[in-house]
Residue frames as a rotation matrix with the C-alpha (Angstrom) as fourth column:
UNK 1
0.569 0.822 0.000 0.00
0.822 -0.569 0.000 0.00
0.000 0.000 -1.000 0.00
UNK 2
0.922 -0.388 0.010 2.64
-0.380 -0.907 -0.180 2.75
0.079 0.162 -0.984 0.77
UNK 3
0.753 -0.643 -0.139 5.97
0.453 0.660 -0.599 2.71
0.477 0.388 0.788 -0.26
UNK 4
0.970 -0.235 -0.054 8.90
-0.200 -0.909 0.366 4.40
-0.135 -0.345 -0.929 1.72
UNK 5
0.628 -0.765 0.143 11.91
0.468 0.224 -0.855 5.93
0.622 0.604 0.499 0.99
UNK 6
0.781 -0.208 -0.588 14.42
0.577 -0.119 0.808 5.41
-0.238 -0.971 0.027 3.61
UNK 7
-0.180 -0.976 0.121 16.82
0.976 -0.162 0.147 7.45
-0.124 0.145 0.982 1.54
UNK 8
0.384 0.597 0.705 14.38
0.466 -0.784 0.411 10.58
0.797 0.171 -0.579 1.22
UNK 9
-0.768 -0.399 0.502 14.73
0.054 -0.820 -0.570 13.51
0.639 -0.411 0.651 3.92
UNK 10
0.085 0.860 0.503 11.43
-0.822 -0.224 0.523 13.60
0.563 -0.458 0.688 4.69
UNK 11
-0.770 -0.341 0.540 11.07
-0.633 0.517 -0.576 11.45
-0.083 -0.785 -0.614 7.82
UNK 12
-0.997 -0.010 -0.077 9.21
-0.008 1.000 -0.017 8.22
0.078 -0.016 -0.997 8.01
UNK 13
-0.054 0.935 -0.350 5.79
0.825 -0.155 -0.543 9.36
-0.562 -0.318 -0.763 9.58
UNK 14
-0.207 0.105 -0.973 5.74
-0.695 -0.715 0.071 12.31
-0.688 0.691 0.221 7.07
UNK 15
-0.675 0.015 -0.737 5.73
-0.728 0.143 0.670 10.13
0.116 0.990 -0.085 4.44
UNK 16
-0.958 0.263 -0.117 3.40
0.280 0.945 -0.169 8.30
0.066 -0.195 -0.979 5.80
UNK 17
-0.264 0.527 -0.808 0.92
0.257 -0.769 -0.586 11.32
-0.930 -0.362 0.068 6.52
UNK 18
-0.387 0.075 -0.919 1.41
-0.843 -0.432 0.320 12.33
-0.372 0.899 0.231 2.99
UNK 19
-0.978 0.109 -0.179 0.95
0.013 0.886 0.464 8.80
0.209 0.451 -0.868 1.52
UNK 20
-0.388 0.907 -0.162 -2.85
0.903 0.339 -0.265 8.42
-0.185 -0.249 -0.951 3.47
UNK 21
-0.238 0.426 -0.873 -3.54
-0.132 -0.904 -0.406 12.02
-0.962 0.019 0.271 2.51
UNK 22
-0.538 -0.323 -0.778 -3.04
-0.677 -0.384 0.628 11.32
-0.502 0.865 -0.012 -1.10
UNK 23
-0.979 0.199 -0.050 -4.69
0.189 0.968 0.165 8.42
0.081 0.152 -0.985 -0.81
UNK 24
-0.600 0.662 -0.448 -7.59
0.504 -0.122 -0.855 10.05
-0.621 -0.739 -0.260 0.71
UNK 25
0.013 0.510 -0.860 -7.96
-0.467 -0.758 -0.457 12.64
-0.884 0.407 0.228 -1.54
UNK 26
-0.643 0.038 -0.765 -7.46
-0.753 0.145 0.641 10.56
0.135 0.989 -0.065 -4.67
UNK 27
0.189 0.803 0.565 -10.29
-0.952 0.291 -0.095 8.75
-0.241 -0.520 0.820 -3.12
UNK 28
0.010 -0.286 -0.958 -8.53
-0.459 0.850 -0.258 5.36
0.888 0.442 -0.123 -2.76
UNK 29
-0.743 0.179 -0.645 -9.17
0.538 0.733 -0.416 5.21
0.398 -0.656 -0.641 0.48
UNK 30
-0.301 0.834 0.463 -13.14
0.045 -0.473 0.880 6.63
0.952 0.286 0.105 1.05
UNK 31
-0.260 -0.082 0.962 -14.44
-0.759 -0.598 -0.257 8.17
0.597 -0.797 0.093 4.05
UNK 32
0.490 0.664 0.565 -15.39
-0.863 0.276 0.424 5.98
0.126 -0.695 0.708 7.14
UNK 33
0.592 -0.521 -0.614 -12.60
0.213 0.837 -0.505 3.04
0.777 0.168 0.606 5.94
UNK 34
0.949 -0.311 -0.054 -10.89
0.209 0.492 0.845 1.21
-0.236 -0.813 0.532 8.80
UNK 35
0.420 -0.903 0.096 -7.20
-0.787 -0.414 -0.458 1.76
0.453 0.117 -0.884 8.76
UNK 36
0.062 -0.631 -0.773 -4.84
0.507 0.687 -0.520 -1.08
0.860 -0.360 0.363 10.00
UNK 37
0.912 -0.208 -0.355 -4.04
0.382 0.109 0.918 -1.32
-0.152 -0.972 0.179 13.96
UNK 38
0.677 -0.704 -0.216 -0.76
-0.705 -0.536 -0.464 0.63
0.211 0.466 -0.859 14.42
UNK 39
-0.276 -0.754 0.596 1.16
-0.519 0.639 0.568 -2.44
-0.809 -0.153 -0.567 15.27
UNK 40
0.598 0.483 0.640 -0.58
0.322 0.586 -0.743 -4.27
-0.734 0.650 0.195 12.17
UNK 41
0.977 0.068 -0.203 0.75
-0.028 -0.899 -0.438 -1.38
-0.213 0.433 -0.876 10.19
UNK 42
0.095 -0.992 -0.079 4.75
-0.985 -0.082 -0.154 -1.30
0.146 0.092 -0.985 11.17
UNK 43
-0.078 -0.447 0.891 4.72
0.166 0.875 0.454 -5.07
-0.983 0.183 0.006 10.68
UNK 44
0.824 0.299 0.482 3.42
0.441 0.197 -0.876 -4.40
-0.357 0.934 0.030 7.02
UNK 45
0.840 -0.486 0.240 5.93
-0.066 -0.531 -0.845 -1.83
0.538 0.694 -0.478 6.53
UNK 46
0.182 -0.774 -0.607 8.72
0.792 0.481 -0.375 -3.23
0.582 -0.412 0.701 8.70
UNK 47
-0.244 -0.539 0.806 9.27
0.007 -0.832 -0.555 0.16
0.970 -0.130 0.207 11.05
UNK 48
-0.838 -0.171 -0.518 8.84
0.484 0.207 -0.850 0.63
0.253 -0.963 -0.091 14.50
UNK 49
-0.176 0.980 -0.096 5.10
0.956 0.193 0.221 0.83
0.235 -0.053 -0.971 15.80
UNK 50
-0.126 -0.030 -0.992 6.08
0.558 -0.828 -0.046 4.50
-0.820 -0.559 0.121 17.49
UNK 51
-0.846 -0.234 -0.478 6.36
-0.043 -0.865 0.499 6.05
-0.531 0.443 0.722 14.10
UNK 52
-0.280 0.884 0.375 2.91
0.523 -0.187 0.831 4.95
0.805 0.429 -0.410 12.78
UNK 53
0.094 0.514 -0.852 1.55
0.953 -0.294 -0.072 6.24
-0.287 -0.806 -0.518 16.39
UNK 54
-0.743 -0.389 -0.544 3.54
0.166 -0.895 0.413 9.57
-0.648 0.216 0.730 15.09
UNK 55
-0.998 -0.030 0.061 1.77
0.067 -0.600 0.797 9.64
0.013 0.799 0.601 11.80
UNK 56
-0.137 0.989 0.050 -1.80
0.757 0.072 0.649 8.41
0.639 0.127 -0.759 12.95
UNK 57
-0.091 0.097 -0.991 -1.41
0.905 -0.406 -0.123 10.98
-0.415 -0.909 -0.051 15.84
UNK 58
-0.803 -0.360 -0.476 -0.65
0.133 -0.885 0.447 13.86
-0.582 0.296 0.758 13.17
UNK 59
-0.845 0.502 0.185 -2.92
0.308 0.175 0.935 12.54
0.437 0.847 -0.303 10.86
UNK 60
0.109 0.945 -0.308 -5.98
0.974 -0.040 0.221 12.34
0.196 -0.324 -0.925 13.47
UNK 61
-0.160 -0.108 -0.981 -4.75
0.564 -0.826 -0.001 16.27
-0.810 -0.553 0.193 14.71
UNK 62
-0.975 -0.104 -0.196 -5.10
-0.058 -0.731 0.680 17.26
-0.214 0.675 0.706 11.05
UNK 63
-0.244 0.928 -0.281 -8.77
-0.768 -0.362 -0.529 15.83
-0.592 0.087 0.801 10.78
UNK 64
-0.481 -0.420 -0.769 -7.64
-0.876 0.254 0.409 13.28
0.023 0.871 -0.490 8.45
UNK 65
-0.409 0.398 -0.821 -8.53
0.161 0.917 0.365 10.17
0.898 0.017 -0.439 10.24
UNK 66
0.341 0.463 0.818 -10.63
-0.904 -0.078 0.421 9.50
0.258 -0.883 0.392 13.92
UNK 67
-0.630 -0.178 -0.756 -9.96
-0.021 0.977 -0.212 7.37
0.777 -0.118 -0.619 16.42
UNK 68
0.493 0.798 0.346 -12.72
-0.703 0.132 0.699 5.27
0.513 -0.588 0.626 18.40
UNK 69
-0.505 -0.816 0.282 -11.32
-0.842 0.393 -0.370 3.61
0.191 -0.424 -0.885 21.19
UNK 70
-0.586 -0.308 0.750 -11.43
-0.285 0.944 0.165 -0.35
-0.759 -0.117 -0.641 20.89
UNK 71
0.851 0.326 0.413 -13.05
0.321 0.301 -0.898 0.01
-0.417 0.896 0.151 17.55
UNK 72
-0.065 -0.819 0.570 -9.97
0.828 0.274 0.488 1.32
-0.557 0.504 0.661 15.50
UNK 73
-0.613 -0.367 -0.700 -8.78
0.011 -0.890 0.457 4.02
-0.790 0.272 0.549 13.27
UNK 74
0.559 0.609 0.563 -11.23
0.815 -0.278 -0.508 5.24
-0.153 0.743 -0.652 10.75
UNK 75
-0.822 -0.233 0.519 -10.91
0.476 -0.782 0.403 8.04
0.312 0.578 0.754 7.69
UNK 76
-0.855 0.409 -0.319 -12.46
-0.058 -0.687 -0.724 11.10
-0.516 -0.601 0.611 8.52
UNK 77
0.307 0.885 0.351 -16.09
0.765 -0.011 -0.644 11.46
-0.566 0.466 -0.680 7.13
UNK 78
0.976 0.214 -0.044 -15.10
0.146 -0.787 -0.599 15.11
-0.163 0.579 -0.799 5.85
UNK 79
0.266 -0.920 0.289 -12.49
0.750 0.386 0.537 13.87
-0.605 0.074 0.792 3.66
UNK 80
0.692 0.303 0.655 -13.31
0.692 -0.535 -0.484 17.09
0.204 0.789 -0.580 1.53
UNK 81
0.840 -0.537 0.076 -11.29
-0.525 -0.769 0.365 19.63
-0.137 -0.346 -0.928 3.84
UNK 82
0.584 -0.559 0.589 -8.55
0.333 0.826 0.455 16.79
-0.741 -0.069 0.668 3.16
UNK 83
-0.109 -0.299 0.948 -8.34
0.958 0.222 0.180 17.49
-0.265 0.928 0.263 -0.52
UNK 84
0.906 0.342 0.248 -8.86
0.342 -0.939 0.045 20.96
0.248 0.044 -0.968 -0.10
UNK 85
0.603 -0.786 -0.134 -5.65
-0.463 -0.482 0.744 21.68
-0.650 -0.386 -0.655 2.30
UNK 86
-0.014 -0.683 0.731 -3.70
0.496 0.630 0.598 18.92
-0.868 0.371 0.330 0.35
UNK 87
0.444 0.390 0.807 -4.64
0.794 -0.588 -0.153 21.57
0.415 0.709 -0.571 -3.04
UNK 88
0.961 -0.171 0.219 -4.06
-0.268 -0.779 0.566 24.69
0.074 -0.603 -0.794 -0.44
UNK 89
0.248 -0.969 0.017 0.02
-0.327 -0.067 0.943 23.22
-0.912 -0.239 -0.333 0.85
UNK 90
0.300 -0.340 0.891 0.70
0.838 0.541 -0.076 21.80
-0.457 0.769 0.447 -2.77
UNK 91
0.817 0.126 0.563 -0.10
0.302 -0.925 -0.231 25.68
0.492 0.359 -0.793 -4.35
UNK 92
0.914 -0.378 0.149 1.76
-0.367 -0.611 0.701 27.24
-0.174 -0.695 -0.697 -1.51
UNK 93
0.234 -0.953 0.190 5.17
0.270 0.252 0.929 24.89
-0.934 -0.166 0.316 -1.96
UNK 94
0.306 0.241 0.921 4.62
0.947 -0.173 -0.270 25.73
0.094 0.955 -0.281 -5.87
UNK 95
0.724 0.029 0.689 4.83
0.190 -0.969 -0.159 29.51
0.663 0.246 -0.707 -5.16
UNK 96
0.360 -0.921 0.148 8.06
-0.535 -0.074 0.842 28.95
-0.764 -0.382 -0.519 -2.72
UNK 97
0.292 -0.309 0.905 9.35
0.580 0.810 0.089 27.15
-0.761 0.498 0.416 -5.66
UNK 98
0.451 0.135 0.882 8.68
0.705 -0.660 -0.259 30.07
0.547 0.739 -0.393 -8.16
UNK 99
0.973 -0.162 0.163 10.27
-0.209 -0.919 0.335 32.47
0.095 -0.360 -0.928 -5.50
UNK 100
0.505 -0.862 0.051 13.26
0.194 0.171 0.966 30.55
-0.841 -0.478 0.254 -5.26
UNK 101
0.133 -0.484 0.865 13.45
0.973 0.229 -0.021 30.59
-0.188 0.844 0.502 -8.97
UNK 102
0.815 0.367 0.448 13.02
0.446 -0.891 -0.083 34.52
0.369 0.267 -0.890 -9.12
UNK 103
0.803 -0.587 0.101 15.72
-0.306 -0.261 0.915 34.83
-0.511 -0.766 -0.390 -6.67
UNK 104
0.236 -0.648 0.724 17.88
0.604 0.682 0.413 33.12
-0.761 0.340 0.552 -9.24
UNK 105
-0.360 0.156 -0.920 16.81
-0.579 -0.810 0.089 36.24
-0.731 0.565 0.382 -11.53
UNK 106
-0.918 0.221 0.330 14.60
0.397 0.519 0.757 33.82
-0.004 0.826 -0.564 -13.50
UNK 107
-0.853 0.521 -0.021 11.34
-0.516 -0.850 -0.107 35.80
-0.074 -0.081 0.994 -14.34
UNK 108
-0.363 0.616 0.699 8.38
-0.285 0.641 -0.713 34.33
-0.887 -0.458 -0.057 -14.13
UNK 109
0.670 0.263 -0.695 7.59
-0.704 -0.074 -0.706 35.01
-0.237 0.962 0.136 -18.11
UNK 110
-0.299 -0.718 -0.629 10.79
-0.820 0.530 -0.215 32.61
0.488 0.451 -0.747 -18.57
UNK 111
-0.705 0.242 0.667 9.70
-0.402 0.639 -0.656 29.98
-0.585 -0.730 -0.353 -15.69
UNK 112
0.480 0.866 -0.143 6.05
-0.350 0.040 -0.936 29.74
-0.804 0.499 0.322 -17.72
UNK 113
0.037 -0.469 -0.882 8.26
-0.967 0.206 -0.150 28.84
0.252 0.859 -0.446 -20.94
UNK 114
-0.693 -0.667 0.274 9.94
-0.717 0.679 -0.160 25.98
-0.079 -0.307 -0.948 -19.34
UNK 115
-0.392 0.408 0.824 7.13
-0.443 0.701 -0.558 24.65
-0.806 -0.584 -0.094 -18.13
């Protein structure tokens, strides 16, 4: 289901956060669906059970997912505001991209070529 890269920067439970976001919003995983137990989890992906706790802990503080205690981790119902912010921080790294390139003295009329 998600693939990590242990040679990336981004840390483990980030990419894990991202992964079920993207999932979420590319509606592959659909509101009200069960998530895996976090020890279920870091056996699938071989990692240590603390960093899924990290990412379901971030995940459940963004809205992303609920937890019911001794039923299990569920996707939020209002996976919409999901795909909304995930749209909203995508834009936003996009335009810190385009400033870094300006800072280079590349103009945005030349950037817009490239692309």
């Amino acid at each position: 289901m998600i693939t990590l890269d242990y040679q990336s920067r981004t840390p483990i439970y980030e990419q894990i956060v991202n992964e079920i976001e993207r999932y979420i919003s590319l509606g592959i995983l659909k509101a009200e669906e069960q998530l895996p137990s976090i020890r279920e989890f870091a056996m699938t992906l071989g990692i240590n059970p603390n960093t899924v706790k990290k990412a379901y802990e971030e995940l459940e503080r963004r809205g992303s997912i609920t937890v019911i205690s001794t039923k299990g981790t569920f996707v939020s119902k209002n996976i919409g505001g999901v795909s909304q912010r995930k749209i909203k921080e995508t834009i936003e790294k996009i335009r810190d991209e385009i400033r870094e390139l300006e800072k280079l003295g590349i103009s945005k009329e030349e950037i817009i070529k490239k692309l």
